[in-house]
N, C-alpha and C positions, 0 to 999 in steps of 0.2 A: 822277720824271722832271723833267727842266728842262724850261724852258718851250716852248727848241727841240726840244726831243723829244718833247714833245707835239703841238707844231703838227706838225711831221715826221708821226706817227703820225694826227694826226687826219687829216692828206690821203691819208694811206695805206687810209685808213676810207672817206675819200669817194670814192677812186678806186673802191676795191669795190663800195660801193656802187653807183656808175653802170656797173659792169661788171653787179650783179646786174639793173639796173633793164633793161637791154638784154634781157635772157632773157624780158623779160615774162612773168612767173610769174604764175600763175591758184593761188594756195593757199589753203586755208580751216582756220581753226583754232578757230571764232567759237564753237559748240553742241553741245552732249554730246552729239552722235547716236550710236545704236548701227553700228557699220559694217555694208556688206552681209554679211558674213560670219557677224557677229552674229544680225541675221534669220535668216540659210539656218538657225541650228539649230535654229529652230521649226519649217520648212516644214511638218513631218509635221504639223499643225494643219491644213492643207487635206486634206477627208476624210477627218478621223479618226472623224466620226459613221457613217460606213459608213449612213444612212436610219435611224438611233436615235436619235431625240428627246426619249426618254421621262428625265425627272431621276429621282434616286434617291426622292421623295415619288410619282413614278406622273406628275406634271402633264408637259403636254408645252411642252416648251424654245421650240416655233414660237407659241403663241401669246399672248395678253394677261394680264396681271399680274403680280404677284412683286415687288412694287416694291423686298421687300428683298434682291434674288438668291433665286437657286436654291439648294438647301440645300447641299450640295454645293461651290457655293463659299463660301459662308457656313461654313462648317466648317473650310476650309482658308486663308482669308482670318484666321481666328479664331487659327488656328496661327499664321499668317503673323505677325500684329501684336501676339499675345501677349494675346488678349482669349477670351472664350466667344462662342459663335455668335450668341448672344440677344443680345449687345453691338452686332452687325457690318450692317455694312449694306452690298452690291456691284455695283457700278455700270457703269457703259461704261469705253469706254476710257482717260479722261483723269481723272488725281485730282487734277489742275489745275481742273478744272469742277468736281469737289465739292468742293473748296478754294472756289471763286469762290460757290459758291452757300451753303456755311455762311454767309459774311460775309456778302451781298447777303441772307439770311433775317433772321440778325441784324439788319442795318443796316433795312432797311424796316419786317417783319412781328415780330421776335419769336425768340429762341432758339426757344418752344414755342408752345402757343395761351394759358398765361396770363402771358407774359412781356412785359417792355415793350419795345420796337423798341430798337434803340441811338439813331436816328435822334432817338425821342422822348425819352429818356433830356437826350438833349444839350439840346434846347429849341430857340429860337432865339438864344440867346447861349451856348452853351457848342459845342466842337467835339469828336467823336470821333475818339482816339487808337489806334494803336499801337505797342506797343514793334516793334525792325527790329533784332535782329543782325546787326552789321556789320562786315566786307561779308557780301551774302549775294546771295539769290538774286533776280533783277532782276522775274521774275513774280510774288514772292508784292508787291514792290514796288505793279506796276502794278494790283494790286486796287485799292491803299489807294488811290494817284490815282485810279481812274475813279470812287471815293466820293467822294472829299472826305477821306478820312481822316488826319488829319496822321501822320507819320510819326517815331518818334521815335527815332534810332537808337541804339544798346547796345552798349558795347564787346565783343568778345570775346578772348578768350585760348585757352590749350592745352586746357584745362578746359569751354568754352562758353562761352556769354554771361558778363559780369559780374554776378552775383546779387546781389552789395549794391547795387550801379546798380540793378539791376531792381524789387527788394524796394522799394527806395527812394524810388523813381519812383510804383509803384502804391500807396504808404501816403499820397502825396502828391494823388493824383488819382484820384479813382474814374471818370474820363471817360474811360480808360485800358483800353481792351475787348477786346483780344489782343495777343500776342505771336506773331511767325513764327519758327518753329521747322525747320532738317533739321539733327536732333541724332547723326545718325553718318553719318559722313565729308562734313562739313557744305559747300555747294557757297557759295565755292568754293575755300575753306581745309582743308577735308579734316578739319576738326577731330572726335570724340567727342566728346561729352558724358560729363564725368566721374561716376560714381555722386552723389556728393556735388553736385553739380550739378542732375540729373535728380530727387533726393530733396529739395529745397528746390522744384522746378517742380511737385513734388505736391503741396506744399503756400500755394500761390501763392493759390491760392479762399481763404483764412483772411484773405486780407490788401488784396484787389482788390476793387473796384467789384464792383455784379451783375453778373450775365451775362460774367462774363468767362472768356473762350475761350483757351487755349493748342492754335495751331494745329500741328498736329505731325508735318512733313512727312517720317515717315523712307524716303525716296525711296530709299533707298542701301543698306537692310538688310542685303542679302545678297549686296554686290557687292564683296567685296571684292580685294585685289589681292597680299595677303601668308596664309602659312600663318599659322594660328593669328590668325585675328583676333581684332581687341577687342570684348570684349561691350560691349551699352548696356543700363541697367536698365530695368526695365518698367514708364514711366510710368503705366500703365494698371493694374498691378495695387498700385501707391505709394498713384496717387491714391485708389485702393477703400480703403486703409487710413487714410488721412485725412478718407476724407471729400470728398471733394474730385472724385469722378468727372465730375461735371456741367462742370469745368472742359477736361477735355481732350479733344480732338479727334485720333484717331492714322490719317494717312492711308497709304495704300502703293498699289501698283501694281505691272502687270506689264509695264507700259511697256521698260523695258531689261532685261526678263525675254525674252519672245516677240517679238510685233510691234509697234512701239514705238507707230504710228495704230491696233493692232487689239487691244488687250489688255481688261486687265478692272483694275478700280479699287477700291479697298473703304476703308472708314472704321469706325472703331469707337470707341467713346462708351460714358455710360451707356445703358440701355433709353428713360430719358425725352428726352435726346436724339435718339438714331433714332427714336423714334415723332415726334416733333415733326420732325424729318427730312421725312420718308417723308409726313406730313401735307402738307407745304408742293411733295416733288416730286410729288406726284397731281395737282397741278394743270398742270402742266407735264408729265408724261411721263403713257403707261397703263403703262410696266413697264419696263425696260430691255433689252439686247441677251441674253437668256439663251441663243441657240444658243451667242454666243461663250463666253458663260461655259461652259457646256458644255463644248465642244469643249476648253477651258483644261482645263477639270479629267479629263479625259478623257487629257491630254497631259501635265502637270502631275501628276496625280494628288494627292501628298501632298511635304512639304517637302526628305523624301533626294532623290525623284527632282529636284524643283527644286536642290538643292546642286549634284545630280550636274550639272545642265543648266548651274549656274553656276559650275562649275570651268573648263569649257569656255571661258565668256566669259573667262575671267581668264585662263585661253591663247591669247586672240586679242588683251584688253586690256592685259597686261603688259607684252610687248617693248617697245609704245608706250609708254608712258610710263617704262619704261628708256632709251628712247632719249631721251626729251626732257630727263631728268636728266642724262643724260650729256655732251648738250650744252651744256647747263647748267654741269654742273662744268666741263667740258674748255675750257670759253668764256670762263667769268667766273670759279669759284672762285678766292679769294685776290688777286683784281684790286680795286685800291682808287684811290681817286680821291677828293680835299681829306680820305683822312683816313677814309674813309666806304667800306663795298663799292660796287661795282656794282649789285650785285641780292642781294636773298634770295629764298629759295624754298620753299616745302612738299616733304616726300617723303610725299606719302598712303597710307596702311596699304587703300581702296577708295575708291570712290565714281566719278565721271567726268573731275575737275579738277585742275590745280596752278595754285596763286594764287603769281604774281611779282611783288615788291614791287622798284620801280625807288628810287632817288635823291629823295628828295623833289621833287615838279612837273613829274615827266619822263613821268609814264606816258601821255597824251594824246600825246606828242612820239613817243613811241615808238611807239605804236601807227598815228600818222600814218607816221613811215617807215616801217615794215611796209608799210603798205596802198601807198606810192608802190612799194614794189619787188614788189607784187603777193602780197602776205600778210596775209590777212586776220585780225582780231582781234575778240575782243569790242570795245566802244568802251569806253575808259578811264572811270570813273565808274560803270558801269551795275552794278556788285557794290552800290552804297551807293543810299539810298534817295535819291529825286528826281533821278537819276545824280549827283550830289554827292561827290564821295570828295574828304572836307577835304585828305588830303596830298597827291593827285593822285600816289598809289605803284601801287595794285593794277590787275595785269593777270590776265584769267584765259585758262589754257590750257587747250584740250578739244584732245586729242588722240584720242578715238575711233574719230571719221569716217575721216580718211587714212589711205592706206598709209603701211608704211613710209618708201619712197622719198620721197613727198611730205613725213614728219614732217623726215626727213633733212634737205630743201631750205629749208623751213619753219623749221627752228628755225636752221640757216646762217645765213638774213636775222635773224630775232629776236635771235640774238645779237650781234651786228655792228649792229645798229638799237641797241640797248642802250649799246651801247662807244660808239656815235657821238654820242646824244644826248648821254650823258655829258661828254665830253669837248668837245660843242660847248656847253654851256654852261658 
């Protein structure tokens, strides 16, 4: 376009815009929530114990102990994460807090009782590290700040993280104490981890400081959005073959499975890991929520009927994110500006995300006009560690939560926010 035809068009942009900012739009696109609809297919979870409390061992689910779950879900948590039960350890609702509490065990007390703290490891001149694939997810972020933990971030590609980066990094520094990991359909680029990827993560302990942890959030297991998903290899049975099990930490949940505040959590390691676990939460807990886990597996039972329960979600998750694509193509594909697109985008095979990479320095700008025309976004930066995103490209979009209608309205603005920043600078 000439130049007059861009100024032309760009007022053509801002007049829209001030027609949409009139409507006063109340829209949220900011966090993967599961939508209500989502929930209702657990409800059958409220009195499904019918006054039988009794676990499959005879103990009763109401009262004190169990620190490592009920067997029961320890069995099916075992399935879940591709471990043996003797491995697994299952928790409350959030696998967020046992994410928060490996680190904070580590960083203070100790992997186990004869391990040395990270804390102490570092001294008082040295600082403890993590490796951050990036972008990623902004919580496992906010541990490493409320440590002190410096942050180190890690390119990633189609594949996962960059391995020779990685490799490279920890032959360099053993002060270097995990890496954050959600290696399928990773938030919020939607990425796998490729076999060759996960098979080099096994063997990561040959080459790292002690006590180093590969934190291994696979959040997204069984969520996916296309027939015929991609497999992820089984860190956990790599690392048994290397040698190497004391390195990884494989967490999951039932968070975007059932009730996303009332679910059940589980982690699995080697044996010496969870015993050093389970040592450290006895001081802090007498046992965990075991009605709920209960009543999970009760509902839940074993992994078909969960598939079955997760075909479901990908029928209420799909369209959304058909639609957001579509606006996407229909909006920006093949729109180019000095030379450069508009935007790129992910198509994700599961998970809860599409991560949209703006114009280099635009994505603050844009997610500022969203929010003036009443559309809310994550805030630009918060995918990268310290919210820091060097090219100031990545937006993430959770399309979950809304209706349709609302995705509709929603991505109107986003797209039209996109073309304007663009084109105003």
């Amino acid at each position: 376009m000439s130049t007059n035809d861009v100024q032309a068009h760009l007022q053509n942009l801002s007049d829209r815009y001030q027609q949409i900012q009139a409507k006063k739009l109340n829209l949220d696109l900011t966090r993967g929530k599961p939508a209500t609809a989502q929930l209702a297919l657990s409800d059958a979870l409220d009195g499904i114990l019918q006054g039988n409390y009794i676990c499959a061992d005879g103990s009763d689910a109401r009262n004190y102990g169990g620190a490592l779950g009920i067997p029961e879900a320890r069995a099916f948590a075992a399935a879940y994460l591709g471990a043996r039960p003797s491995q697994v350890l299952v928790g409350g609702n959030s696998s967020l807090q046992l994410m928060y509490q490996v680190v904070t065990n580590a960083y203070f007390h100790g992997i186990s009782a004869n391990a040395t703290s990270w804390r102490d490891e570092a001294g008082s001149s040295g600082q403890i590290k993590f490796l951050c694939p990036a972008p990623g997810y902004d919580r496992h972020f906010s541990i490493c700040e409320t440590l002190g933990i410096e942050m180190i971030p890690v390119t990633m590609d189609d594949n996962g993280p960059d391995m020779d980066q990685v490799e490279s990094l920890l032959r360099a520094d053993p002060l270097i104490k995990g890496i954050w990991c959600v290696p399928k359909y990773a938030n919020p680029n939607g990425v796998v981890y490729s076999d060759e990827v996960v098979e080099r993560f096994a063997q990561l302990g040959k080459i790292a400081g002690a006590n180093f942890r590969i934190i291994w959030d696979n959040a997204y297991a069984e969520h996916h959005l296309v027939e015929n998903p991609p497999e992820l290899a089984n860190l956990l049975a790599l690392s048994e073959q290397y040698g190497t099990l004391d390195n990884a930490v494989v967490i999951g949940s039932t968070s975007k499975i059932t009730f996303a505040g009332a679910g059940i959590s589980f982690m699995a390691s080697s044996e010496a890991n969870i015993a050093g676990f389970v040592d450290l939460l006895g001081i802090a807990t007498i046992g965990p929520d075991k009605v709920n886990q209960l009543r999970h597996m009760r509902f839940l039972k074993d992994m078909p009927t969960l598939r079955q329960l997760m075909q479901a979600h990908r029928d209420i998750l799909q369209p959304k994110f058909e639609l957001v694509l579509k606006h996407l193509e229909d909006g920006l594909a093949g729109k180019m500006h000095n030379d450069q697109p508009l935007g790129t985008w992910t198509r994700p095979a599961g998970g809860y995300f599409i991560l949209f990479d703006t114009q280099p320095g635009l994505a603050d700008k844009v997610v500022k006009l969203c929010a003036g025309a009443g559309v809310k976004l994550t805030p630009a930066g918060s995918t990268w560690p310290y919210k820091k995103d060097p090219a100031n490209t990545n937006i993430r979009l959770a399309p979950s939560f809304p209706g349709l209608s609302e995705i509709d309205e929603a991505m109107q603005v986003f797209v039209l926010c996109v073309e304007l920043a663009t084109l105003e600078q």
